[in-house]
VEXKEMI-504806 format. One record per residue (C-alpha): x, y, z; residue in one letter. Coordinates in steps of 0.02 Angstrom, whole numbers, padded with zeros to 5 digits, always signed. Layout:
<nodes>
XYZA ...
</nodes>
This chain:
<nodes>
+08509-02777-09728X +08649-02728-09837X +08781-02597-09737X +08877-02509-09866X +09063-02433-09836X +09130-02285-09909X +09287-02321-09989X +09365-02157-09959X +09306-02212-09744X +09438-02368-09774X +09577-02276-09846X +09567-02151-09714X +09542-02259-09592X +09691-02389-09662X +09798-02242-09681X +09766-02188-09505X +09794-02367-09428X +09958-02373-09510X +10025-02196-09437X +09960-02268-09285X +10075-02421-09298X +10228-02322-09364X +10204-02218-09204X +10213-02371-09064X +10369-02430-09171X +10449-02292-09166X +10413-02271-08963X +10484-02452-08924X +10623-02415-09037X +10672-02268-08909X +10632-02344-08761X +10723-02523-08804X +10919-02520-08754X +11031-02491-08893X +11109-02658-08951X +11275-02611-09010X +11394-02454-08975X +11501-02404-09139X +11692-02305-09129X +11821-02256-09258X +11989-02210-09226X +12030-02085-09360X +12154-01976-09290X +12336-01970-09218X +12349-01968-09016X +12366-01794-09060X +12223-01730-09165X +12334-01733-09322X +12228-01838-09469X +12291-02026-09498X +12369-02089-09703X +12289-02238-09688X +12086-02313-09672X +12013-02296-09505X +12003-02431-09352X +11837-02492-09314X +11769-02550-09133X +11614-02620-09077X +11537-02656-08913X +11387-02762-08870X +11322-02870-08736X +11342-03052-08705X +11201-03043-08573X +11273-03209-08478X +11479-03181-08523X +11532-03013-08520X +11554-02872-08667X +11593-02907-08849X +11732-02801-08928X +11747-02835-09106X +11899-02742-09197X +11906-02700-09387X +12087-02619-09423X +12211-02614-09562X +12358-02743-09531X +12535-02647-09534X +12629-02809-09475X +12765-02670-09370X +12813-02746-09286X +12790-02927-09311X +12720-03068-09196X +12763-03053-09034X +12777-03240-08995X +12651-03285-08870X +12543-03417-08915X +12357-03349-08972X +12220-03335-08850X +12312-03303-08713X +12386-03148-08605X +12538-03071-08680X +12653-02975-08547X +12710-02785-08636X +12602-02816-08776X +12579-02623-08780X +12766-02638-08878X +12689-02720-09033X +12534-02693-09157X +12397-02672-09038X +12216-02587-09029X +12190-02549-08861X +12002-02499-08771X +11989-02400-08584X +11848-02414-08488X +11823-02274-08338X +11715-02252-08187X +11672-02081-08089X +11812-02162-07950X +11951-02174-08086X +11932-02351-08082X +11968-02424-08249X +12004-02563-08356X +12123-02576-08489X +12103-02698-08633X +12227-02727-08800X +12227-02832-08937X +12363-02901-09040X +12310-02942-09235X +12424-03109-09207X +12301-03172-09052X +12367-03135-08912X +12276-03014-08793X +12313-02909-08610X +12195-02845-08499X +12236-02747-08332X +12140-02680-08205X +12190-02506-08107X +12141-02430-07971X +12170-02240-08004X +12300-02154-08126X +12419-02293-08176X +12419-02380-08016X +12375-02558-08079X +12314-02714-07959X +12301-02838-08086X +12332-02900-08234X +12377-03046-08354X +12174-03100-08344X +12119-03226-08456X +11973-03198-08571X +11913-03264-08759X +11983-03180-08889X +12008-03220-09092X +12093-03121-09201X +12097-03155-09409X +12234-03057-09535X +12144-03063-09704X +12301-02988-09836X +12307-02797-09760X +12157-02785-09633X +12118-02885-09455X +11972-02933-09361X +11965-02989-09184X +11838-03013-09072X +11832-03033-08881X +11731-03063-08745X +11769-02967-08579X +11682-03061-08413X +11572-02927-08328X +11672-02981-08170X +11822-02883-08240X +11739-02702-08256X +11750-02588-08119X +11570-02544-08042X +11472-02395-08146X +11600-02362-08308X +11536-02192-08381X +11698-02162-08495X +11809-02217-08619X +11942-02181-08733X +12027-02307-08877X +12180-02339-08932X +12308-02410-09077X +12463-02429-09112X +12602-02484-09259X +12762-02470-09331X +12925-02485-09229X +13077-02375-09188X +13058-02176-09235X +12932-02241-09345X +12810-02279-09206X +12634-02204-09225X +12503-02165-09089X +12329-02143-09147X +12173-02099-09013X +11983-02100-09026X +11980-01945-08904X +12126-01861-08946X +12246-01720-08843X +12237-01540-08908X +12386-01512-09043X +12520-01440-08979X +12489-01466-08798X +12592-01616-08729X +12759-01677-08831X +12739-01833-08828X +12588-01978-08808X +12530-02047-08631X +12361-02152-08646X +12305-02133-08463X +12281-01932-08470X +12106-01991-08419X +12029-01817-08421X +12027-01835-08617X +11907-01980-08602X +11732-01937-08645X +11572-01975-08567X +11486-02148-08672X +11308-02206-08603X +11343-02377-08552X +11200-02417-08442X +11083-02398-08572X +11174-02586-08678X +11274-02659-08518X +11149-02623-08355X +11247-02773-08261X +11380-02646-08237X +11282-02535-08131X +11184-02642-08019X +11224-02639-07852X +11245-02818-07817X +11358-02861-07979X +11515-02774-07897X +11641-02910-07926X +11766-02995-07815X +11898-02906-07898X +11824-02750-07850X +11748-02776-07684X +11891-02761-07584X +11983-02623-07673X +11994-02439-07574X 
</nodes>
């Protein structure tokens, strides 16, 4: 017996199948984690517009290692290399060329992290408003100049961030002397303190970071470094 099929039946029905399809894609899609967290630093520490092209910072996950900052800045070279030897911890670094990242929890419990275009790299650990308990912490970190930009990338060990981290704020900084200029993702309010302070931690805004670094928030990953602080 021959069954006959309407072709206008398999368009229909093809174009129905594929709305179908579009539709679960666009479900997982939402309900997957995001991979990768994207920040630009376009604007002085306070809210004045920068003269040159924006810094670039992006976390992911290293699921067994820790986060992944990658940095994508211009390259000022003010002031110069510092002198440590790249890859390792650089006391004061915060004096040179430096891109700094701040990571907060709900206990103002944070972690500070900069990053030096010549290699070398500081991370510190504090326990409420500038009252740090650690520092000097090694991790992996590469940095590259290519002519007048810089890339770096490091990895952070999940051991170093303070339990539940709902905020953050970003940093950089260049040039030396009166010269010296202070740029912020989350800016102060013009006109409202005269000079810049990077741990006025109410300026740090809310970033969903359970959603790409979950380790962070489990109950049982609170880290030795943590565990025993008030």
């Amino acid at each position: 017996m021959k069954v006959l099929f309407s072709r206008r039946f398999v368009t229909v029905s093809c174009i129905g199948f594929a709305v179908i399809i579009l539709v679960l894609r666009r479900t997982m899609s939402e309900l997957e984690p995001a991979s990768r967290l994207h920040f630009e630093i376009k604007s002085t520490w306070n809210n004045f517009s920068i003269d040159h092209p924006s810094i670039h910072l992006t976390l992911s996950s290293d699921v067994n290692h820790g986060m992944v900052i990658e940095v994508n800045a211009p390259f000022f070279n003010d002031p110069p290399n510092p002198g440590g030897q790249p890859g390792l911890p650089f006391q004061g670094l915060w004096e040179y060329e430096v891109v700094e990242a701040f990571f907060l929890n709900d206990k103002n419990q944070y972690l500070e992290a900069e990053f030096c275009p010549h290699g070398q790299h500081l991370v510190i650990l504090l326990n409420g408003f500038r009252k740090p308990f650690k520092d000097m912490l090694n991790l992996t970190y590469n940095a590259v100049i290519h002519g007048n930009t810089w890339k770096g990338k490091a990895v952070i060990p999940w051991d170093y961030f303070p339990h539940g981290i709902t905020r953050f704020n970003a940093y950089a900084i260049h040039g030396s002397a009166t010269w010296r200029v202070y740029e912020a993702l989350y800016p102060v309010p013009k006109e409202k303190f005269s000079s810049p302070d990077f741990h006025r931690l109410e300026y740090f805004k809310k970033v969903d970071f359970k959603r790409i670094f979950p380790k962070t928030y489990q109950a049982d990953q609170v880290s030795s470094l943590w565990k025993d602080i008030a």
